[in-house]
N, C-alpha and C positions, 0 to 999 in steps of 0.2 A: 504493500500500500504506500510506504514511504517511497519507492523508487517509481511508482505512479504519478502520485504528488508533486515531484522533484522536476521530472518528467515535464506534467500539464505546466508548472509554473516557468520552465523555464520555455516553453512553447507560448507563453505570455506575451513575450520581449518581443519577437517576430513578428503578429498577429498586432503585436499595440502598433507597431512602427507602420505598417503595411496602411492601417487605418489612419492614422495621423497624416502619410504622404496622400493616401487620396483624399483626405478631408481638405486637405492643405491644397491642392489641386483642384480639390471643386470649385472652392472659392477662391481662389487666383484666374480662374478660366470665368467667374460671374462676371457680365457684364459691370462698368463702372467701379471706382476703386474708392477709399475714404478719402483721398484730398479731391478729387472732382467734386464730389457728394458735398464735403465742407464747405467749398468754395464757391459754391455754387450760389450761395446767398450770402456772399463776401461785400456786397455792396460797390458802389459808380465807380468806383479806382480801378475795381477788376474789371473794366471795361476795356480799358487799353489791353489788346492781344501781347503784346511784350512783355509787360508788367502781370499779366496773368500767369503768363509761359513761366516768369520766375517765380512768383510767389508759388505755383505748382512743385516747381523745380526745388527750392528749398525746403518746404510742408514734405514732399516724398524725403529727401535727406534726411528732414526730422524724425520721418516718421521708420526712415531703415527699408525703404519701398524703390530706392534708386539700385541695389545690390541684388543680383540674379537671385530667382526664386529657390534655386538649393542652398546657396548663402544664409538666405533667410528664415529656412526652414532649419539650419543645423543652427542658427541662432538661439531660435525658437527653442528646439531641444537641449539646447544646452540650457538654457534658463528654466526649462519646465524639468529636468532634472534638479535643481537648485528648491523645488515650488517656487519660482519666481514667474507668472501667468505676465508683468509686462504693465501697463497701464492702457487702459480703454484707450483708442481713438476718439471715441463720440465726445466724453465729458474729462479725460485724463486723471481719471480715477483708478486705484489697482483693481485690476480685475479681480485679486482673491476677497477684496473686501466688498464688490458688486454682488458676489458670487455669495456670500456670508449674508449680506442683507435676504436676499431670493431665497435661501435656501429651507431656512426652517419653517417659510410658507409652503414653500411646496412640500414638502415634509409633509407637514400635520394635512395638507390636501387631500393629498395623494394616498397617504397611509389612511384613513377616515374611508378611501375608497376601495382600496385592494379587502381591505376589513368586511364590510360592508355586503362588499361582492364573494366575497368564498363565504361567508355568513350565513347569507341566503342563496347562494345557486351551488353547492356544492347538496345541501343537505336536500331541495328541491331535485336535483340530477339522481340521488340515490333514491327519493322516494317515486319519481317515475322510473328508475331502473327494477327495483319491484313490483310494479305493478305497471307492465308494460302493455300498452294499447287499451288502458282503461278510462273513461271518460276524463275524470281528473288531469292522467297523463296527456292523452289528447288537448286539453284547455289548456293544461298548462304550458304543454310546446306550442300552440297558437297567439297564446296572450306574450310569452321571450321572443317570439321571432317577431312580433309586432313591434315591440319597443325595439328590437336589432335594428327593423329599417328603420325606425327614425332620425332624421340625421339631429344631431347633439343643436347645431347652430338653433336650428327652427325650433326646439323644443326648449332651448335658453329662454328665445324671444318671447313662447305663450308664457312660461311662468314669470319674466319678468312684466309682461300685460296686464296677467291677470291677479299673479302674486304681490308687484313690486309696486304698486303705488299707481300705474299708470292710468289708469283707468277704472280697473275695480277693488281688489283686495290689498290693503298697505298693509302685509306681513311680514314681509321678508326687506333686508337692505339688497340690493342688487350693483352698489360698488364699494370695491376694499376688502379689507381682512378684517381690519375693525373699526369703529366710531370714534372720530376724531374726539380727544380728552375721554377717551377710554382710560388710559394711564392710569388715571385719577382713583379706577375705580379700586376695590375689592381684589385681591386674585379671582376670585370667584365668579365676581361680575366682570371681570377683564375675560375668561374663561367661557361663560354665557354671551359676554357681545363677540367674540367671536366665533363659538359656537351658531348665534344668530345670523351672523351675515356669511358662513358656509353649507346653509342647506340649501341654498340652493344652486353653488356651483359641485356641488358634493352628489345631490338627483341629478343631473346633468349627466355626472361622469360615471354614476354606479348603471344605471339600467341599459344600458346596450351590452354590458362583461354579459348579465346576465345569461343571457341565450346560450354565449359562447362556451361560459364556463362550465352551466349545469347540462348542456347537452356533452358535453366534453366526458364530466360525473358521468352522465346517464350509461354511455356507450361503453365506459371504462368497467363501470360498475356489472354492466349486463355482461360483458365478457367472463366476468371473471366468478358470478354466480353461476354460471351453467358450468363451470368445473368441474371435478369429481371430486376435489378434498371439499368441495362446498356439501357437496351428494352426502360426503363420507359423515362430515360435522352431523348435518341434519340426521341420518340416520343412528349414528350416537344417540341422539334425543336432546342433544344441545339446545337452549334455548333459541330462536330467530334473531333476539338482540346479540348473542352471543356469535351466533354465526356469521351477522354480517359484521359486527364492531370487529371483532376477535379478527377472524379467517378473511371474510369480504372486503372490506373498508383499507385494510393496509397491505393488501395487494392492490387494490384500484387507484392506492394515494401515488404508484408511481409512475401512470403517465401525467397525474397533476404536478407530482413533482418537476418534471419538466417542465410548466407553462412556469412554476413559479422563479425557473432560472432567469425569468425578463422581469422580477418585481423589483430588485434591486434596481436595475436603471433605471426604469419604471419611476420609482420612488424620488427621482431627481428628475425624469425626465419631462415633469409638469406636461397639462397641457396649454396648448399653443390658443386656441381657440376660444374654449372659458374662460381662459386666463385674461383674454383680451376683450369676451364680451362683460362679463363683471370687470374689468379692471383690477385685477388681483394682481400685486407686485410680486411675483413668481418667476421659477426658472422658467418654464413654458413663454411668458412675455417677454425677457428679457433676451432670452433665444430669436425671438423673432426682431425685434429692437435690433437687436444685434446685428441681423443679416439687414434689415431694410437700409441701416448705417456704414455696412460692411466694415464692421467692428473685429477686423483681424483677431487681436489678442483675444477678447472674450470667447469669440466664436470658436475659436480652438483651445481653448481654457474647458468650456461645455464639452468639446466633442472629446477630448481628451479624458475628463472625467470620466462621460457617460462609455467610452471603451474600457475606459479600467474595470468600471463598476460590471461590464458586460460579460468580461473574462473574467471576473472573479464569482460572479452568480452561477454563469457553469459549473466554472470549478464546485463550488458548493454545492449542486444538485447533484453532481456524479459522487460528494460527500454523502450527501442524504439517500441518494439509492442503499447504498451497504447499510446504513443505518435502519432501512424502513424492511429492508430482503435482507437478511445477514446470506443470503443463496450468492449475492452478486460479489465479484473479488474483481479486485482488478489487479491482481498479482501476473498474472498471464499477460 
């Protein structure tokens, strides 16, 4: 197992660089660059083509954008070797401190939803995997795959109409994390107002897993009852709870182990969308921020991150197979 380990981590190092050079190449190949973008509402002086040409010419110097793009890139790694991410383009703040503000929102986001969603569609998937083709189960995969189509944006917009003040129900806040001089309040009540203005980018993000997750359950689960050590259990005279908790349940947990190899990035990797219709200061906004500014450092601060975090959740699921099947070895 140890020379497995040693093995996958040092298979890291390869795999992170491989990612980094095409990240690093998508956006060097985007159309426009941060000093155009800057400069561009530089005001009447940059009107003169001459005096554009230079202030372009010195802004890229500054910015380390006059040095061919393999230069820039071993710069880059050598600094991100150090944790040194560089300072934003857009506002000349360190990226690690950008990254520090965004991050423990999309934290508490994100984890409120991955929660949420194996909560309810895991336990939902096992109880249509037992009672297969039964009215319930029928309803119940009609009513997930109805919420799967709906797209998130359009289902923002009803609850922010109907929910948010607009016109009918003033339940919910519909922008921020929290209520300005929240501060002030309690832990409790600082707790409760944010609590209050994440339900409704939190319904957003849970009800489309649904479908995917518990039909995922269903199919994992139905495999693995029509077994013969399930046969075996039952005919013992094992209890039904005992046979699926015991026998059924943690043989089925390991093709979900696998999905949960993406919870890790996941968990940083906010979304883009909500995050922009609430105005929620999150990774998912500042990601997009990022690119509309073509904010070099950041943007490869994020992408850099969310590969580490991606090779590392692997690794950790091929942990949790041996732990969940002591059958699995990865000694061979």
């Amino acid at each position: 197992m140890f020379a497995y380990l040693l093995k996958r981590m040092l298979l890291i190092i390869p795999t992170f660089i491989g990612i980094t050079v095409i990240t690093f190449a998508i956006i060097q190949l985007a159309p426009g660059d941060p000093v155009s973008l800057k400069l561009q509402s530089g005001g009447p002086g940059l009107k003169s083509e001459a005096f554009a040409k230079t202030v372009i010419a010195q802004t890229r110097t500054l910015y380390g954008l006059d040095k061919p793009i393999p230069v820039q890139y071993a710069l880059w790694m050598k600094r991100m070797l150090t944790l040194d991410f560089g300072e934003s383009f857009k506002d000349h703040r360190p990226v690690l401190t950008k990254i520090a503000e965004t991050l423990p929102i999309t934290l508490t986001l994100n984890f409120l939803t991955i929660i949420i969603i194996y909560l309810i569609s895991v336990p939902l998937g096992i109880y249509s995997a037992l009672h297969p083709k039964s009215v319930v189960d029928k309803f119940i995969t009609f009513g997930l795959f109805v919420l799967y189509s709906l797209p998130a944006f359009w289902v923002a917009s009803l609850l922010i109409v109907y929910l948010g003040g607009a016109d009918y129900l003033n339940w919910f806040p519909i922008v921020g994390f929290v209520s300005d001089g929240a501060s002030a309040l309690p832990w409790y009540g600082w707790l409760g107002n944010v609590a209050w203005h994440l339900v409704l980018p939190v319904a957003c993000l849970t009800y489309g897993g649904f479908a995917f997750l518990s039909r995922f359950a269903r199919a994992s689960m139905l495999e693995v009852i029509r077994q013969d050590y399930i046969r075996t259990a039952r005919a013992k005279g094992l209890s039904e709870w005992t046979v699926i908790a015991k026998h059924g349940l943690r043989n089925a947990m390991i093709p979900l182990i696998t999905l949960m190899g993406t919870l890790l990035p996941a968990l940083l990797g906010g979304s883009v969308i909500i995050e922009q219709i609430f105005s929620i200061p999150g990774m998912g906004r500042l990601s997009f921020e990022s690119v509309l500014a073509r904010d070099y450092p950041t943007i490869m601060a994020i992408a850099a991150i969310d590969a580490i975090l991606t090779l590392v959740s692997i690794l950790l699921s091929d942990i949790m197979y041996v732990v969940v099947d002591p059958r699995i070895s990865f000694e061979k």
